[in-house]
C-alpha positions in Angstrom: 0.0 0.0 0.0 1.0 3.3 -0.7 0.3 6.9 0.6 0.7 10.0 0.0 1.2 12.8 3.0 2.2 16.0 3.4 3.6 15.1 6.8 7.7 15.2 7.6 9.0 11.7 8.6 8.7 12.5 12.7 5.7 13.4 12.0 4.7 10.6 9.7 5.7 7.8 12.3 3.6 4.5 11.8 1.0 4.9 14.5 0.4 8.4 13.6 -0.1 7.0 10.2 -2.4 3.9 11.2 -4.7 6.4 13.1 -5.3 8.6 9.7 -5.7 5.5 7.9 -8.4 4.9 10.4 -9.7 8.1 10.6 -10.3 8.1 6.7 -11.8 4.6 6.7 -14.1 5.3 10.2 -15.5 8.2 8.0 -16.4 5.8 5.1 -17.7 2.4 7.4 -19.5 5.0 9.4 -21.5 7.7 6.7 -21.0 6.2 3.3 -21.8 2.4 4.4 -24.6 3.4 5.7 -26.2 5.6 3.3 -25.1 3.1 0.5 -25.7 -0.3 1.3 -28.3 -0.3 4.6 -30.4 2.9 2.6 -29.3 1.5 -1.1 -29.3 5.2 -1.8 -26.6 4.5 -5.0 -29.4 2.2 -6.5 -32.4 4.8 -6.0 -34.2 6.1 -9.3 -34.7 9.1 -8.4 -33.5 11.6 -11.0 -35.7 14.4 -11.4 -36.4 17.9 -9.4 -35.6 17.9 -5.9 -36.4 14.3 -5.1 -33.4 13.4 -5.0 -32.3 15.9 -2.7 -35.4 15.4 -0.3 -34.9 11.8 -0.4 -30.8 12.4 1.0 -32.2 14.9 3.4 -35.1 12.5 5.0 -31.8 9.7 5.2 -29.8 12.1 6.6 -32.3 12.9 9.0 -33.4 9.4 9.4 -29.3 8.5 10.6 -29.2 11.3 12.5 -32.2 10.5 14.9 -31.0 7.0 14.7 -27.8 8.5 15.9 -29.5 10.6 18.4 -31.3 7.1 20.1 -27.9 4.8 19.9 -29.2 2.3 17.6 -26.4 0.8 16.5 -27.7 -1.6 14.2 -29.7 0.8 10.9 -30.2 -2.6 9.4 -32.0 -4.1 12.2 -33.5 -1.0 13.3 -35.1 -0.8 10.0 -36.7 -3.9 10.5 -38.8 -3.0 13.5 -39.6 -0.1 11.6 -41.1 -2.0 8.7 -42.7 -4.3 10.6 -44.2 -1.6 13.4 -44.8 1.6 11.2 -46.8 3.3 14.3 -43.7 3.1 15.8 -41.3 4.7 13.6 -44.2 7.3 13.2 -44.5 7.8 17.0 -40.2 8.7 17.1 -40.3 10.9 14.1 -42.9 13.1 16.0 -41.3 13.1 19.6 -38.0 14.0 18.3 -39.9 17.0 16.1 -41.4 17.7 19.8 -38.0 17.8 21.7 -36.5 20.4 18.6 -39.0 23.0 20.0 
């Protein structure tokens, strides 16, 4: 593997580097992961006018509240959801509740 860094070389030592490494990768597993695979958001048809846009913004808001309760699990969490609407329904207005 190679890497480019602006870094010196005491700078650059090996644990400094495996902690950006991480960094970088914790940013993708965390956000993109998410938003591609568990919301399939790179397989949605949406192409015209502002759905797409809406639709990102209801995920975004969607793993933030999810963020919010601890779930840890969007997968699993989406489950219950699918299988208990009311529910989901119920969270989406408390948290609109606690914003005020």
């Amino acid at each position: 593997m190679y890497g480019i860094t602006s870094l010196t070389p005491s700078q650059a030592n090996p644990q400094r580097l495996l902690q950006l490494i991480r960094d970088h990768w914790a940013i993708e597993n965390r956000l993109h992961w998410r938003r591609d695979m568990t919301l399939r958001e790179d397989l949605s048809q949406l192409r015209k006018g502002t759905a797409p846009r809406t639709m990102a913004i209801l995920n975004s808001f969607l793993l933030a509240l999810f963020d919010w309760l601890g779930v840890t699990n969007v997968a699993s969490q989406m489950r219950i959801f699918d299988a208990q609407p009311i529910l989901a329904l119920r969270l989406f207005f408390l948290s609109l509740q606690r914003i005020k």
